[in-house]
VOVEX-773260 format. One line per 2 residues: their letters; for each residue y, x, z of N, C-alpha, C. Coordinates in steps of 0.1 Angstrom, whole numbers, plus 5000, padded with zeros to 4 digits. Layout:
! VOVEX-773260
A	Y,X,Z,Y,X,Z,Y,X,Z; ...
! end
This chain:
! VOVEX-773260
XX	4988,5008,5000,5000,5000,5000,5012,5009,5000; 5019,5003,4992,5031,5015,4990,5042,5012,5004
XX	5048,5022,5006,5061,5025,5021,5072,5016,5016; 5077,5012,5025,5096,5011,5023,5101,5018,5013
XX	5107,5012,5006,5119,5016,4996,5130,5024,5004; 5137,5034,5008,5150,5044,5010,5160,5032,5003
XX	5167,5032,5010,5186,5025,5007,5191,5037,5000; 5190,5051,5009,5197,5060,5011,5191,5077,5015
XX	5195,5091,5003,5185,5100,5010,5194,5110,5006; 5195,5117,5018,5208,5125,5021,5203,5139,5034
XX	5208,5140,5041,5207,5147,5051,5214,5147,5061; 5213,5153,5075,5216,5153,5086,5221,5166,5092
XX	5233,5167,5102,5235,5180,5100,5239,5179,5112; 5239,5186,5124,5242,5189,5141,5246,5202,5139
XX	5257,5210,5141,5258,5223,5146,5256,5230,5130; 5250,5239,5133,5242,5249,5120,5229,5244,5116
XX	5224,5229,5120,5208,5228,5117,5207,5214,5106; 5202,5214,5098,5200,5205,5086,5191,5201,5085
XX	5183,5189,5085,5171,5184,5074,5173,5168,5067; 5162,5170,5061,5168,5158,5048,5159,5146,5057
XX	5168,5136,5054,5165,5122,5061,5167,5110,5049; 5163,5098,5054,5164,5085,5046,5167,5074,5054
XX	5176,5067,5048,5176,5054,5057,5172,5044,5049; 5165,5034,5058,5158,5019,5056,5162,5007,5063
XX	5165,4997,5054,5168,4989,5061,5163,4984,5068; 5169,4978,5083,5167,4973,5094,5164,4961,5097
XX	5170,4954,5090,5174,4937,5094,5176,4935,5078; 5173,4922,5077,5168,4916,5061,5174,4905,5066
XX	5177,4902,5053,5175,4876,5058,5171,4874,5042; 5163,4882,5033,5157,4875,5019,5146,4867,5029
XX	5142,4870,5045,5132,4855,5043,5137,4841,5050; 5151,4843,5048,5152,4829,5052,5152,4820,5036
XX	5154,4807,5045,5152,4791,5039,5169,4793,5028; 5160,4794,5011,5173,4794,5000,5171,4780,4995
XX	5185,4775,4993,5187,4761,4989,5195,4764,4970; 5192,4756,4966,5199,4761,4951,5206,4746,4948
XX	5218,4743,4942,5226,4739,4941,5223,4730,4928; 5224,4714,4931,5218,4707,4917,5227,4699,4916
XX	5230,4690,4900,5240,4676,4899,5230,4668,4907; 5240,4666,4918,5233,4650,4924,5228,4639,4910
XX	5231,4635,4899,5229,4627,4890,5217,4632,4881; 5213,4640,4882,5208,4648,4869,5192,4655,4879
XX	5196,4658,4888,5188,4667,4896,5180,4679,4891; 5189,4684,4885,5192,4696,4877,5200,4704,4883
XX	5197,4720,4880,5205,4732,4890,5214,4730,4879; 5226,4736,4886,5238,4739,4878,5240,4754,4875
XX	5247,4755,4869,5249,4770,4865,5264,4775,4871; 5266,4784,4875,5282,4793,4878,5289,4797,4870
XX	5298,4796,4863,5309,4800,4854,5323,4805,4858; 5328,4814,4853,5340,4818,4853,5349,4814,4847
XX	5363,4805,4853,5370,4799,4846,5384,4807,4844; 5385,4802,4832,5403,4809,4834,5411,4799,4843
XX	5418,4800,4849,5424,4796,4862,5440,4789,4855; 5443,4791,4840,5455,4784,4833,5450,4778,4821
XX	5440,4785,4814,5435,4781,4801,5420,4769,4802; 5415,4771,4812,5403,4766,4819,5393,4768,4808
XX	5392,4780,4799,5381,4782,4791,5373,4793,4796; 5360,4795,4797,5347,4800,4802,5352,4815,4799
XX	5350,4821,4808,5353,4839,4804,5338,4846,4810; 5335,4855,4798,5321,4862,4799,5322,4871,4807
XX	5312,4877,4810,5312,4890,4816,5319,4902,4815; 5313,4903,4799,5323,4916,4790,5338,4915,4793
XX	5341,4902,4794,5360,4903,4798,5366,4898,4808; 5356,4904,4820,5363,4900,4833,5365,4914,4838
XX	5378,4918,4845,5378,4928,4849,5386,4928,4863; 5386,4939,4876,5389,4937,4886,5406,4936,4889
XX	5415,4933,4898,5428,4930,4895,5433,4929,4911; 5442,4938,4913,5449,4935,4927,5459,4930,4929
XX	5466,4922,4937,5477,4910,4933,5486,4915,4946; 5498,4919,4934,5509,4929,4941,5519,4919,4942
XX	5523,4912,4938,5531,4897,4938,5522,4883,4938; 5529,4872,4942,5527,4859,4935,5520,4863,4924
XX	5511,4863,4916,5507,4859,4902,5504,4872,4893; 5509,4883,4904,5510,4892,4897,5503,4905,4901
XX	5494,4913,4890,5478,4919,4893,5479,4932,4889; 5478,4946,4897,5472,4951,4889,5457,4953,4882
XX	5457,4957,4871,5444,4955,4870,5433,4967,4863; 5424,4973,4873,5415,4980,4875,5402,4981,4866
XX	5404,4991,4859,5390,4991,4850,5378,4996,4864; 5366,4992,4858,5353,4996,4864,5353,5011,4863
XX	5354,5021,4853,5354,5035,4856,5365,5043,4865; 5377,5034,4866,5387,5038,4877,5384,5038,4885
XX	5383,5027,4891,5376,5021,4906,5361,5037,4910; 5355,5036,4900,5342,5046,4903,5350,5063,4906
XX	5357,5065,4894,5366,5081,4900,5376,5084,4909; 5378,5068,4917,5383,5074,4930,5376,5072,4948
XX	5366,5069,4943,5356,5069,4954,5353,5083,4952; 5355,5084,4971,5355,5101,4975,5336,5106,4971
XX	5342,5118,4966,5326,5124,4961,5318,5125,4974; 5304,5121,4974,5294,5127,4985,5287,5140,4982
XX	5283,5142,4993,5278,5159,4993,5263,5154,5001; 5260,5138,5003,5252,5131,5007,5246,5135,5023
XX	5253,5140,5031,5251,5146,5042,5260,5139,5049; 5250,5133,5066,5257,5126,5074,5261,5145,5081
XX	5273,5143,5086,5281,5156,5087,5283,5140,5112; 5271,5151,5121,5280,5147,5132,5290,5151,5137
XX	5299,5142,5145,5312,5147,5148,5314,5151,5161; 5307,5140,5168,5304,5140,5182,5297,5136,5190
XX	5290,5139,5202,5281,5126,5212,5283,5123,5218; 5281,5111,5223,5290,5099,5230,5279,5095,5240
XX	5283,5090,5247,5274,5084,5263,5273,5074,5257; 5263,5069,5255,5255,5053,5251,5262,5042,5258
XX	5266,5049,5272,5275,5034,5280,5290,5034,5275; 5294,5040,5265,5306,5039,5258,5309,5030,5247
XX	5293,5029,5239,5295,5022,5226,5300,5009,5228; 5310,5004,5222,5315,4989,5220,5304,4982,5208
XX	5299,4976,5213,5289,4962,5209,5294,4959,5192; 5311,4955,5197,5316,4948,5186,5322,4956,5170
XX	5321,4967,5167,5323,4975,5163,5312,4977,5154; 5299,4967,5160,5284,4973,5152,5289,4968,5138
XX	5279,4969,5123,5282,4964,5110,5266,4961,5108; 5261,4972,5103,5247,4968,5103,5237,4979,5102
XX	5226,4976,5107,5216,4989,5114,5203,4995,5098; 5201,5008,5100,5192,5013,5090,5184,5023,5101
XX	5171,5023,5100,5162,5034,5103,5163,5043,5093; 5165,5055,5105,5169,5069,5097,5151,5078,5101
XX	5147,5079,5091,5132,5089,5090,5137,5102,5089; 5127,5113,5091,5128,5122,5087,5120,5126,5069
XX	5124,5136,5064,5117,5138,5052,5103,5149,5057; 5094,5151,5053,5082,5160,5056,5088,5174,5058
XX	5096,5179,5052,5102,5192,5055,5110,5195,5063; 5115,5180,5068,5123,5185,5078,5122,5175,5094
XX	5112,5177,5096,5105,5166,5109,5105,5180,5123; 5105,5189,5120,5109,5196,5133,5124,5192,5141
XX	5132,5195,5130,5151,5190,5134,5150,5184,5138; 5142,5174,5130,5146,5159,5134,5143,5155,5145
XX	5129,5158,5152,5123,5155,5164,5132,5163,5173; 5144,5175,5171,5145,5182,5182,5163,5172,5182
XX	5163,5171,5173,5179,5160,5177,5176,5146,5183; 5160,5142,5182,5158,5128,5188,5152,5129,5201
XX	5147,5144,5204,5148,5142,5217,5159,5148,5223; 5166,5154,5222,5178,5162,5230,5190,5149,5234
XX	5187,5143,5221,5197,5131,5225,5190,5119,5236; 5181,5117,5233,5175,5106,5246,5173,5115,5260
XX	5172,5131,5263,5169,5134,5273,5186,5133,5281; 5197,5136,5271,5210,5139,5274,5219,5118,5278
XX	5208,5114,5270,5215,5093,5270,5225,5092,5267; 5222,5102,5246,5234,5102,5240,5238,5097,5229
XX	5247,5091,5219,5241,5086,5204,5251,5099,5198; 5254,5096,5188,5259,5102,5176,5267,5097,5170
XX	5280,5105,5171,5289,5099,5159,5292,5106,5144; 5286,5101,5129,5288,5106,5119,5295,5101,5109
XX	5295,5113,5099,5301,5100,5088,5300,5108,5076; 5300,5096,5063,5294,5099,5053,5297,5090,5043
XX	5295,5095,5029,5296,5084,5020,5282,5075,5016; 5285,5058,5018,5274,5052,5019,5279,5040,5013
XX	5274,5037,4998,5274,5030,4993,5285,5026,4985; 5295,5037,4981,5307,5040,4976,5316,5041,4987
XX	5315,5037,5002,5326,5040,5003,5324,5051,5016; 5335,5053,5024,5330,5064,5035,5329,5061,5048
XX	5318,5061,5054,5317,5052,5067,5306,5061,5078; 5317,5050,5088,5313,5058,5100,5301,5056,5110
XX	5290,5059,5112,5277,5056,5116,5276,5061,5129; 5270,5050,5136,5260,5057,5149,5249,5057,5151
XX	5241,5068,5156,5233,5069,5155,5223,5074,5168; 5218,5064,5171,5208,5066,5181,5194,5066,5182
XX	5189,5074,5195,5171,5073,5193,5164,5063,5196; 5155,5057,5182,5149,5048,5186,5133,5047,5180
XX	5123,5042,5191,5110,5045,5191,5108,5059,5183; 5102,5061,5177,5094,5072,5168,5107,5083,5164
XX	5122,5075,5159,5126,5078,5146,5142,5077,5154; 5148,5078,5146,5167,5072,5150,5168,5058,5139
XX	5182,5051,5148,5183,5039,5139,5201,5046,5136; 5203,5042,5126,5219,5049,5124,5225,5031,5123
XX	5236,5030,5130,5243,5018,5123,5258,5017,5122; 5260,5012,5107,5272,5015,5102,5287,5006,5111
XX	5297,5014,5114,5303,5007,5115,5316,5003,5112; 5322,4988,5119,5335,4984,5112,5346,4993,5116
XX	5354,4995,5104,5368,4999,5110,5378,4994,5120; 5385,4998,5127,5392,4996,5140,5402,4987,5130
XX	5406,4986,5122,5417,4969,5110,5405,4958,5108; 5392,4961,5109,5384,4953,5107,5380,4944,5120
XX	5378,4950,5133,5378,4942,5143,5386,4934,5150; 5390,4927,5150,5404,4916,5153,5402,4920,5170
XX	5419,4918,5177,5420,4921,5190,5407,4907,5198; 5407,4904,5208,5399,4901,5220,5418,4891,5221
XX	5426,4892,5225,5439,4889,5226,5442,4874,5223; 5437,4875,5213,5444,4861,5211,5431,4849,5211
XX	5419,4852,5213,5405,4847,5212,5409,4840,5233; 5414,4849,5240,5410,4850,5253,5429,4845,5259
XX	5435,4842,5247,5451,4839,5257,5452,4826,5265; 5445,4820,5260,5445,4808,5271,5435,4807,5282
XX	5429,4820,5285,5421,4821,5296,5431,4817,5310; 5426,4811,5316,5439,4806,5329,5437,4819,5337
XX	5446,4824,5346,5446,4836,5355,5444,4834,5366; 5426,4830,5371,5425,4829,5383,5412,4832,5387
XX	5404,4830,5402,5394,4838,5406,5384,4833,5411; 5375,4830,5407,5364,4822,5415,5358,4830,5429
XX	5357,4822,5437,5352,4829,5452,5346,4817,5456; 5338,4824,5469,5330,4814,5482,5318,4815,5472
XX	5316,4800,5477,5303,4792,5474,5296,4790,5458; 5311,4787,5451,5307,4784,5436,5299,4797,5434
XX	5307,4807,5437,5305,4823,5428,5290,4828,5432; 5287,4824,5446,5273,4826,5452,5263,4823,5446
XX	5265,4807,5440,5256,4800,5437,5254,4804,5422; 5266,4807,5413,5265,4814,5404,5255,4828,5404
XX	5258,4835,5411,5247,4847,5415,5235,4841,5419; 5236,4835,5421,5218,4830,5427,5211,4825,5414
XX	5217,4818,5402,5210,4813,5393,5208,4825,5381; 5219,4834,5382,5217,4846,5373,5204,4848,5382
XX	5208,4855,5391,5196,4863,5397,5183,4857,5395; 5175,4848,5391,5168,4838,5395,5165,4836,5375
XX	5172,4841,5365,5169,4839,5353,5171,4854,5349; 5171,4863,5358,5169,4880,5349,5157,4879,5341
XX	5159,4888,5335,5145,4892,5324,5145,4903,5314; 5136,4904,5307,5138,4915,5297,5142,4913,5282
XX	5148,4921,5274,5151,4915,5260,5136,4921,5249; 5130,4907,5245,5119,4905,5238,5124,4900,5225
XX	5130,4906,5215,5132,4898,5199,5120,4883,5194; 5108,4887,5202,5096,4881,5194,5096,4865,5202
XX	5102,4868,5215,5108,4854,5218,5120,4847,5214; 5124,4853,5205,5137,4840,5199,5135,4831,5187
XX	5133,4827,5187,5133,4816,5173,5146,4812,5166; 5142,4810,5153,5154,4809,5142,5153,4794,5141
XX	5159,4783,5153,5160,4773,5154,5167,4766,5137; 5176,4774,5137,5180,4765,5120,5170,4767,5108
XX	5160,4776,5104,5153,4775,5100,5143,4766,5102; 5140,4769,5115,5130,4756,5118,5130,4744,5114
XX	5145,4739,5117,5154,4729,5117,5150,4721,5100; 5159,4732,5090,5156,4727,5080,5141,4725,5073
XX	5131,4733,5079,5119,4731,5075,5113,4716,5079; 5120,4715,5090,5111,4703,5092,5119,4692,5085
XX	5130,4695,5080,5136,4682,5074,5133,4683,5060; 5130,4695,5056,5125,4695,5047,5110,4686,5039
XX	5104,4689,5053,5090,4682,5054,5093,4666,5058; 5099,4663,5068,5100,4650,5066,5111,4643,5052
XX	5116,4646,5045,5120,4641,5033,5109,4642,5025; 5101,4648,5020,5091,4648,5014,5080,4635,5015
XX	5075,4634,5030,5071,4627,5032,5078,4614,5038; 5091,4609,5035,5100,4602,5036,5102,4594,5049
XX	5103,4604,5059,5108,4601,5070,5120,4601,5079; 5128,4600,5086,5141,4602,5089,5135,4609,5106
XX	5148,4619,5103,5142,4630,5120,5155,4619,5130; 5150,4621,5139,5160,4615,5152,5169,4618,5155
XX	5182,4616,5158,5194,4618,5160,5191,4625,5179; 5203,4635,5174,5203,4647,5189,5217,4642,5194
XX	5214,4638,5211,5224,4637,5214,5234,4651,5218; 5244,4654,5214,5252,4663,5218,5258,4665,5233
XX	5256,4676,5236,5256,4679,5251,5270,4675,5257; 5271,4675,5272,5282,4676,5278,5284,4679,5285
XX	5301,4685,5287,5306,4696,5291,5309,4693,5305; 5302,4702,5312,5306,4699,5330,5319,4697,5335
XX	5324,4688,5339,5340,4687,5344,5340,4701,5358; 5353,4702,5360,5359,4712,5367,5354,4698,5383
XX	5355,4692,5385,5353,4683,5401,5339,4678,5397; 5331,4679,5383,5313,4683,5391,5308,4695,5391
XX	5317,4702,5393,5307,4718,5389,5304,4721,5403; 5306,4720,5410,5299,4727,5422,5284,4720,5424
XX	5289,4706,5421,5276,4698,5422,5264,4702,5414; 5268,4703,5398,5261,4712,5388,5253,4724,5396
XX	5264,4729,5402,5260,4742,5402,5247,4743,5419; 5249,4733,5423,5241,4734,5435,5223,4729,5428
XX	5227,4718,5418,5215,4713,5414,5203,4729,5408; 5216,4734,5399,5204,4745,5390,5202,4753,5400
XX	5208,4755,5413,5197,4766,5424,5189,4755,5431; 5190,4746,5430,5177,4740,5433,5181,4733,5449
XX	5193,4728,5454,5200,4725,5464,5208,4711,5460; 5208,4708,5470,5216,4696,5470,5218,4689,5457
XX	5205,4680,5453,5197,4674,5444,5206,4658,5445; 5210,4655,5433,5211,4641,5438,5196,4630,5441
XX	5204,4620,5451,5191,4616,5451,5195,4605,5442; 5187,4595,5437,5189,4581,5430,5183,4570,5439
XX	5193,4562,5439,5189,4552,5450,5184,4540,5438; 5174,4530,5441,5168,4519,5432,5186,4511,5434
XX	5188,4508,5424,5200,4491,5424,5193,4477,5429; 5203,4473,5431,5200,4463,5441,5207,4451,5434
XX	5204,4438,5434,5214,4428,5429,5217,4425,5445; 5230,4413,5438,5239,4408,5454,5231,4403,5464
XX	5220,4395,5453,5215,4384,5460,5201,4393,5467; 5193,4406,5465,5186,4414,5472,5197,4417,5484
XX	5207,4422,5478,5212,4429,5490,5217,4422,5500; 5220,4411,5505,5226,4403,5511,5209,4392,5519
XX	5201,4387,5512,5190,4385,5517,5178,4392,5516; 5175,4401,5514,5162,4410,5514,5160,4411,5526
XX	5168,4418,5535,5168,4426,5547,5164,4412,5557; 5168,4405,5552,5170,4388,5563,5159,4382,5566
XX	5151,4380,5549,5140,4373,5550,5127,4383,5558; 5132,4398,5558,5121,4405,5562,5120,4406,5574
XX	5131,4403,5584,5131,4403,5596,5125,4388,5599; 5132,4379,5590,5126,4365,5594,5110,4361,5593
XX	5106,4368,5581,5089,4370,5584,5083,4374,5596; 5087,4378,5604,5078,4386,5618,5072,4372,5624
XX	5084,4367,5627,5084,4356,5643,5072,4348,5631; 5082,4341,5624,5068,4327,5613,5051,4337,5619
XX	5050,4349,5611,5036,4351,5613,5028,4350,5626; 5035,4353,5637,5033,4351,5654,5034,4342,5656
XX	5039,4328,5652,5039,4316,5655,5025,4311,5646; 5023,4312,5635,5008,4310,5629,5000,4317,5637
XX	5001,4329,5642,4987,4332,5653,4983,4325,5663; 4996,4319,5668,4996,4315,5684,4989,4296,5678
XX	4990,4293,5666,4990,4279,5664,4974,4278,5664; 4970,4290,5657,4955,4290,5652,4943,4291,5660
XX	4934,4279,5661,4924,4279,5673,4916,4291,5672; 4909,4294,5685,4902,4308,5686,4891,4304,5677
XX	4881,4313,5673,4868,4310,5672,4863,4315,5677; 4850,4306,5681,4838,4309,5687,4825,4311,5677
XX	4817,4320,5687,4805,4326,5678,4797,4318,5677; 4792,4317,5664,4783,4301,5667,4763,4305,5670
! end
C-alpha cells in the first residue's frame, strides 16, 4: 500500500545541523458530507460561470485575469506570471529562529497543522531535535516559504515525529477587545464561585479526539436517510439561558445540592377537603366497630 503523499519536501536546519524532512497533512475535511447545488425545478446540477459584472456576458477562463481595486471601480490588473516573479524565492529550508516554552504558545494564532517526518538520510538530526526539544518542553519557531507565500511555523514534538503548524499573522488575528467590551467589571465570590469549582472539579478529564463526534455530519446523515425514506425528524427544542436570580439555584442543582423538590398540584376542591374528610374517616370507622355484634365460635 503506498505512504502519504508529502504537501512539502525541504529541510530543517537548528544551529549548524540540517536534514531533509516532509510535511503531511494533518487534518483533512474531503471526508465530510458534500452537497452539490441543483435548479429546484429541473433537479439538475447547475453549473458556475463568470459574469461580466456590466456586460453580463460569460467570460472564459483564458480572459479572466487577477486585479486589485485601488479606487471605486478602479483595478490594477495583474498577469499570472507577475504575481509568480514576486513571490520570494525558497531555498526550501525551514531556517529555526528560536525556542519557546510551550506555555507561551497563544492557541489563537494556530492556522493549520502538517506532520513533519524525517527523510531516511536524515533520521539521526531529526531524532536529536525531537528529543532535546521534549526533554527542554520546547517548540520551535521557523519560517519558510510554503506554498508561495512566507510563513511562520511551529513546530513541536509529537509522538514518533514533529507536527509543524503554520501560523496567522499578528493583522490576521483580530484584538480579543472588542469580542469582550461589554464584559461587565465584576467578581464572582462566596458560594456561587465554590460551587462552580466543585462542578469543574467533579467533570475533569483527559482530551481523547476519538470521543467527539461530528454532530452536524451526523445530523445531515440522518436527514438524509429519513428524506429518502420520507420521513420528517423531530423538532429540537432550543435551550435556555439561566437567568442571573436562578443561577445559584442552577448551580446548587448540578453539584448535586439543593434539588428542587416537585410537589403533586392539588385542585381547590382537594385542598380545602381532602385533609377534612381524612380526619372525618377515623371516628365513622370506630363507630362501625362499636355498632358491630361480637361473634361467637360456633
Amino acid at each position: 500500500m503506498a505512504g502519504p503523499r508529502a504537501n512539502w519536501k525541504g529541510y530543517i536546519k537548528f544551529g549548524e545541523v540540517t536534514c531533509p524532512v516532509a510535511l503531511y497533512t494533518a487534518a483533512s475535511s474531503s471526508e465530510r458530507i458534500a452537497f452539490n447545488t441543483l435548479n429546484r425545478k429541473t433537479g439538475n446540477r447547475v453549473k458556475r460561470e463568470f459574469i461580466d459584472s456590466e456586460t453580463g456576458d460569460p467570460v472564459e477562463r483564458e480572459d479572466q485575469v487577477k486585479g486589485y481595486e485601488v479606487e471605486n471601480g478602479q483595478y490594477v490588473v495583474l498577469e499570472a506570471d507577475e504575481v509568480v516573479a514576486a513571490i520570494p524565492d525558497s531555498d526550501k529550508t525551514l531556517k529555526i529562529d528560536a525556542f519557546i516554552p510551550c506555555s507561551q504558545i497563544d492557541t489563537s494564532y494556530f492556522d493549520k497543522p502538517y506532520y513533519l517526518a524525517p527523510d531516511k538520510m536524515g533520521r539521526d538530526a531529526f531524532l536529536l531535535l525531537r528529543d532535546g526539544m521534549k526533554k527542554q518542553g520546547v517548540a520551535a519557531i521557523a519560517r519558510t516559504v510554503l506554498f508561495r507565500r512566507v510563513r511562520t511555523v511551529l513546530i513541536r514534538a509529537h509522538g514518533k515525529g514533529l507536527i509543524a503548524s503554520t501560523l496567522n499573522f499578528d493583522y490576521e488575528v483580530r484584538s480579543s477587545e472588542e469580542a469582550f467590551d461589554d464584559m461587565p467589571d465584576m467578581k464572582i465570590e462566596g458560594e456561587m464561585l465554590e460551587l462552580a469549582e466543585h462542578i469543574i472539579g467533579t467533570k475533569k478529564g483527559s482530551f481523547d479526539a476519538s470521543t467527539f463526534d461530528d454532530r452536524y455530519e451526523a445530523a445531515v446523515a440522518e436527514l438524509v436517510k429519513a428524506k429518502i425514506e420520507g420521513r420528517s425528524l423531530p423538532k429540537r427544542q432550543a435551550p435556555v439561558a439561566s437567568r442571573p436570580s436562578d443561577l445559584l439555584q442552577a448551580l446548587r442543582e448540578s453539584a448535586g445540592i439543593g434539588a428542587k423538590v416537585t410537589k403533586p398540584k392539588r385542585t381547590a376542591a382537594n385542598a380545602n377537603g381532602g385533609a377534612g374528610r381524612q380526619k372525618a374517616a377515623k371516628p365513622a370507622a370506630k363507630a362501625k366497630q362499636a355498632q358491630a355484634p361480637p361473634r361467637r365460635a360456633g
